[in-house]
C-alpha positions as CSV (number, residue, x, y, z in Angstrom):
1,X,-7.2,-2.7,12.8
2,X,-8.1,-6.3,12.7
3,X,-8.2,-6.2,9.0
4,X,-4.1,-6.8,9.0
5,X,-4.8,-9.7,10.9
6,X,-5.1,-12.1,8.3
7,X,-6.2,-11.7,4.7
8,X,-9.1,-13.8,2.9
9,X,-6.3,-15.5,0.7
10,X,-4.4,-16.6,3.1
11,X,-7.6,-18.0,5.3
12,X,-8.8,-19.6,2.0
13,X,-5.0,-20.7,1.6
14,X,-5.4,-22.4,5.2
15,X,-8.8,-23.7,5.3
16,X,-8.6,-25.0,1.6
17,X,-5.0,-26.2,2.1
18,X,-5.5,-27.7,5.8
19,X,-9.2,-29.4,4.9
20,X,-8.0,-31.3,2.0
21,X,-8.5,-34.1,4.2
22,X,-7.3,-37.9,4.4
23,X,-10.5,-38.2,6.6
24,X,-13.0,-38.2,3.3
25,X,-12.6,-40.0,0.5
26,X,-14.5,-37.4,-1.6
27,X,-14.8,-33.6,-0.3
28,X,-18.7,-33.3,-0.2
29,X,-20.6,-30.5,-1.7
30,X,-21.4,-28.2,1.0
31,X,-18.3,-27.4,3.2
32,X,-18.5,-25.6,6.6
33,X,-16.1,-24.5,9.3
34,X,-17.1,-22.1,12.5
35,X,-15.1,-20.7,15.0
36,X,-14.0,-18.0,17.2
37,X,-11.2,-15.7,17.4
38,X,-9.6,-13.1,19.6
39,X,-7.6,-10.9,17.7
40,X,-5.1,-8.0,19.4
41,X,-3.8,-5.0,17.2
42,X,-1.7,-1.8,17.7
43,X,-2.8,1.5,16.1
44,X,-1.1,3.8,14.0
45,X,-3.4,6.6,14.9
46,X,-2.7,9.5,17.4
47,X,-3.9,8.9,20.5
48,X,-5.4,5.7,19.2
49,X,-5.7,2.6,21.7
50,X,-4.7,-1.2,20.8
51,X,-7.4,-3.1,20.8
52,X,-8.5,-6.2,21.8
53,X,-11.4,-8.1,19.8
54,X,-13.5,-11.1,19.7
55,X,-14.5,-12.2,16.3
56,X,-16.7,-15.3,14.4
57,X,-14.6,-17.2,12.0
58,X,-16.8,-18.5,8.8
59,X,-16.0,-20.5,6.5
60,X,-18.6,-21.7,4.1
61,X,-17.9,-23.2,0.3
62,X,-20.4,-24.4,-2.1
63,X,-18.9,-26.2,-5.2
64,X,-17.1,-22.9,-6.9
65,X,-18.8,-20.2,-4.5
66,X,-17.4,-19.7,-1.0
67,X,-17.2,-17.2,2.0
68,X,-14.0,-17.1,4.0
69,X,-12.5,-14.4,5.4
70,X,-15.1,-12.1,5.1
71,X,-15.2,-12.4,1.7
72,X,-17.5,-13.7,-0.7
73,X,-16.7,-15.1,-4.2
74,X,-16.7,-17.4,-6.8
75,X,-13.2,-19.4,-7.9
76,X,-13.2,-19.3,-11.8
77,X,-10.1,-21.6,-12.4
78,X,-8.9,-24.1,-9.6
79,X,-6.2,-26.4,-11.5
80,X,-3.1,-28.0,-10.3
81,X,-0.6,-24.8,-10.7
82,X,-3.4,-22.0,-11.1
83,X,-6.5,-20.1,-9.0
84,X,-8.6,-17.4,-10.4
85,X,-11.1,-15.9,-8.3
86,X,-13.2,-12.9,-8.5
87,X,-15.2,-12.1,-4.8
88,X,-16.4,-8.8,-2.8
89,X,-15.6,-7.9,0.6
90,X,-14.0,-4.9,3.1
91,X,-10.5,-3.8,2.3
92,X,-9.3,-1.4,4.5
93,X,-5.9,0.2,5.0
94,X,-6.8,2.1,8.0
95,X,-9.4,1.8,10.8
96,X,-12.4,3.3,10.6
97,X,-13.3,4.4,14.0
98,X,-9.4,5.7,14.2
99,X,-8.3,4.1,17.4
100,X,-11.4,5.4,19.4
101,X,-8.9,8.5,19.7
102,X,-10.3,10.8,22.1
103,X,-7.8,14.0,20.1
104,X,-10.1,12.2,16.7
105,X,-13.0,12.4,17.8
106,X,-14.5,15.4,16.1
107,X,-12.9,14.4,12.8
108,X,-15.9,13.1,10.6
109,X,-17.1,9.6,10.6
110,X,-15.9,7.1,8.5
111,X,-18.4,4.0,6.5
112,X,-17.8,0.6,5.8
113,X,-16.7,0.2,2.4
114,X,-17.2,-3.2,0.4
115,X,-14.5,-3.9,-2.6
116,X,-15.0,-5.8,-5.7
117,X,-11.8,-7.5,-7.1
118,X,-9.8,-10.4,-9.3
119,X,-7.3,-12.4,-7.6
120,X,-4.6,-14.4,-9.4
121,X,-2.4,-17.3,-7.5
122,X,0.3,-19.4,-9.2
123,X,1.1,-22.6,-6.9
124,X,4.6,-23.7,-7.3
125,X,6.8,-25.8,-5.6
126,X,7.9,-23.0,-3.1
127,X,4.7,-21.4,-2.4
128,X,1.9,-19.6,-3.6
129,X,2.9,-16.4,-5.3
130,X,-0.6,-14.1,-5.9
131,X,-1.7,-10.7,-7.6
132,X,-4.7,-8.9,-6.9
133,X,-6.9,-5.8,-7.8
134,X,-9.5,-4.4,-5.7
135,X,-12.0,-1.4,-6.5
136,X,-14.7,0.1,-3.9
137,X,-18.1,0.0,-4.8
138,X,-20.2,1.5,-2.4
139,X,-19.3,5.4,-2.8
140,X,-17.2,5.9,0.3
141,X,-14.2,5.9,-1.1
142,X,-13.7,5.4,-4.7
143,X,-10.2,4.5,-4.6
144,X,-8.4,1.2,-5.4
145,X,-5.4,-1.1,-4.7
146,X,-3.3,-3.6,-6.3
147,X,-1.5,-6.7,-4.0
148,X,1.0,-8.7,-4.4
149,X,1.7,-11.7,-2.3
150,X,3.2,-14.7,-1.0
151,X,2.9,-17.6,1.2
152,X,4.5,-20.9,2.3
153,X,2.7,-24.3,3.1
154,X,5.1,-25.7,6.2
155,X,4.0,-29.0,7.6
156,X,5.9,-29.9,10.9
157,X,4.8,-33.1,12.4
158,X,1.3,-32.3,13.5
159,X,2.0,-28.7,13.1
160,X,1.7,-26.4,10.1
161,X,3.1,-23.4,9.3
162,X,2.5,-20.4,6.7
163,X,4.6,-17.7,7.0
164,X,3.9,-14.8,4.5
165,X,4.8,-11.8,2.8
166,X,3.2,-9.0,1.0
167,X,3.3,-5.3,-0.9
168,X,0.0,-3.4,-1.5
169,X,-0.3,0.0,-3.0
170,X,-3.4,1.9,-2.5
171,X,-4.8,4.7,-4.5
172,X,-4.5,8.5,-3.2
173,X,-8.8,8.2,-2.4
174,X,-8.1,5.5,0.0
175,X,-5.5,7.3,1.9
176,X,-6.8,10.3,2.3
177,X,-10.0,8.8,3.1
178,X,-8.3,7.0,6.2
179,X,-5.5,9.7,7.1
180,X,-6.0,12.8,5.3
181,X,-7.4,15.6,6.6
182,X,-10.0,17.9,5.1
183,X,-10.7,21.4,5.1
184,X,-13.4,20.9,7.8
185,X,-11.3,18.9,10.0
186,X,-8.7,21.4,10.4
187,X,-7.6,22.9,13.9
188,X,-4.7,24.8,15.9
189,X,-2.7,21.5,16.0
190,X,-3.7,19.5,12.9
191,X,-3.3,21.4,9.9
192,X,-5.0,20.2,6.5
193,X,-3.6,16.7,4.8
194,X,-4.1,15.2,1.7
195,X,-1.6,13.0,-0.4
196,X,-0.9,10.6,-3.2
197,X,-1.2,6.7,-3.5
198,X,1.0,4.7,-0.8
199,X,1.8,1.6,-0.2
200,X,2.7,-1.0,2.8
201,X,4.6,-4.1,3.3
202,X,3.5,-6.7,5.7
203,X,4.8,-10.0,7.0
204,X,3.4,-12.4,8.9
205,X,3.3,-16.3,10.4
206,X,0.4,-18.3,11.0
207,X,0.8,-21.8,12.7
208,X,-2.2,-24.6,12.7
209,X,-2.5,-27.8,14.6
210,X,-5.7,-30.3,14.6
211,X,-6.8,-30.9,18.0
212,X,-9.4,-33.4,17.2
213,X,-10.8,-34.7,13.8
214,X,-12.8,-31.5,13.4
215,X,-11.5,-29.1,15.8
216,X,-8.8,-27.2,14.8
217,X,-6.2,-24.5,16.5
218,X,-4.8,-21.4,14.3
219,X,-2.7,-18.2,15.4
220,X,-1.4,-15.5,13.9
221,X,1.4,-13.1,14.4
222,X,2.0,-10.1,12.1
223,X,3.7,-6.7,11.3
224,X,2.1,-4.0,8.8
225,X,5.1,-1.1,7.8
226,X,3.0,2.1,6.0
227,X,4.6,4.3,3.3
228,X,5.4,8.1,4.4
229,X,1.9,9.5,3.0
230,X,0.6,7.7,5.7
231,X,3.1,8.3,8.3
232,X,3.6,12.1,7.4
233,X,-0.3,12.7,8.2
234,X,-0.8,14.9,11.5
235,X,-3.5,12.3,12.8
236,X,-0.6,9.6,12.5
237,X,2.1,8.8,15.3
238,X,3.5,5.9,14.1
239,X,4.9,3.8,11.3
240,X,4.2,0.1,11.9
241,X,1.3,-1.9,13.6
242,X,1.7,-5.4,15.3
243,X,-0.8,-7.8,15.3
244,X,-1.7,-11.1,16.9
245,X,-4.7,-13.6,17.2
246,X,-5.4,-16.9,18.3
247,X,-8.9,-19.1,18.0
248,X,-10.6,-22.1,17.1
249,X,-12.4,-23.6,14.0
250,X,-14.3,-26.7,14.1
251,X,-15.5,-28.4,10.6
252,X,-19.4,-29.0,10.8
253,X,-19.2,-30.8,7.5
């Protein structure tokens, strides 16, 4: 599930906080960043495999519109304490192939759903402290979530670190979408599933270092804990998923 790898807010938080550089002495127009990243994650799913993935990074920003993270938006306000953004992208809870799980694999398949949503950070002294709302829009689903979250801004030497925390509660829609269990799915050993809205907590640290100029390192390590709606589903085996990656992004301009 390399969705619980890193969050667009907290690549926007690095790339917007890491490329406010002493290198230009006014941040041009057009910004953009490209990379690669290899990303490992743990399943929660039954019979699910940890997976292994290789992934683009983008990062592209055009006066208020930008795309990072796999998410496109628009930043409204962008003042000294405040950000207001509003932006589309995917925003998943669960994995939508289900770990490749071979004891899965007659369960129905699962889309790609695209969420429209508002995001709210406050930038104090501390850290960034955000709030965020998120509704699908492309009929897969239907459901919605609400996020809250923080993060730290930790220079050390040529090092930076940004260790974060976070609480998201999704709709009843979105979990049964991803671990309920429908009346066509049912068998001898997985009886029918469906729930209410649930909620995880996740924590994470990402560190950065500038290799050259241009090129920069990033890596992330993080833990995702899910609710017992998820955990209590029959096509679930476990309560937490670990996740890592590591990459390079290198600032075109």
């Amino acid at each position: 599930m390399t969705n619980k790898i890193i969050t667009s807010s907290t690549l926007g938080l690095l790339l917007c906080t890491f490329y406010t550089p002493s290198f230009a002495e006014k941040a041009p127009t057009h910004e953009l960043s490209l990379g690669l990243a290899v990303a490992r994650s743990q399943s929660i799913y039954v019979g699910g495999e940890d997976r292994t993935q290789a992934f683009p990074a983008i990062d592209y920003k055009y006066k208020k519109f930008y795309f990072q993270g796999g998410e496109l938006g628009f930043q409204v306000v962008d003042s000294k304490h405040w950000d207001l953004k509003i932006g589309i992208g995917a925003d998943f809870i669960g994995d939508k192939d289900r770990g490749d799980s071979p004891e899965l694999k007659d369960m129905p398949g699962l889309g790609f759903p695209v969420s429209a949503g508002v995001e709210a950070t406050y930038k104090s002294p501390i850290g960034y402290f955000s709030a965020s709302q998120t509704q699908e829009i492309t009929n897969k689903h239907g459901g919605h979530s609400f996020k809250l979250g923080y993060s730290a801004y930790i220079p050390v030497k040529s090092w930076v670190f940004i260790p974060s925390l976070s609480w998201q509660k999704y709709s009843g829609d979105v979990v049964n979408y991803y671990f309920g269990v429908d009346s066509g799915s049912v068998t001898d050993n997985r009886p029918f599933y469906q729930t209410s809205s649930s909620a995880t907590q996740s924590a994470g640290v990402m560190v950065l270092k500038p290799l050259t100029e241009k090129l920069r390192f990033l890596g992330n390590i993080g833990i995702t804990q899910y609710d017992n709606e998820v955990t209590n589903s029959p096509i679930v085996s476990d309560d937490e998923s670990l996740s890592a990656f590591m990459g390079f992004t290198y600032k075109i301009f």
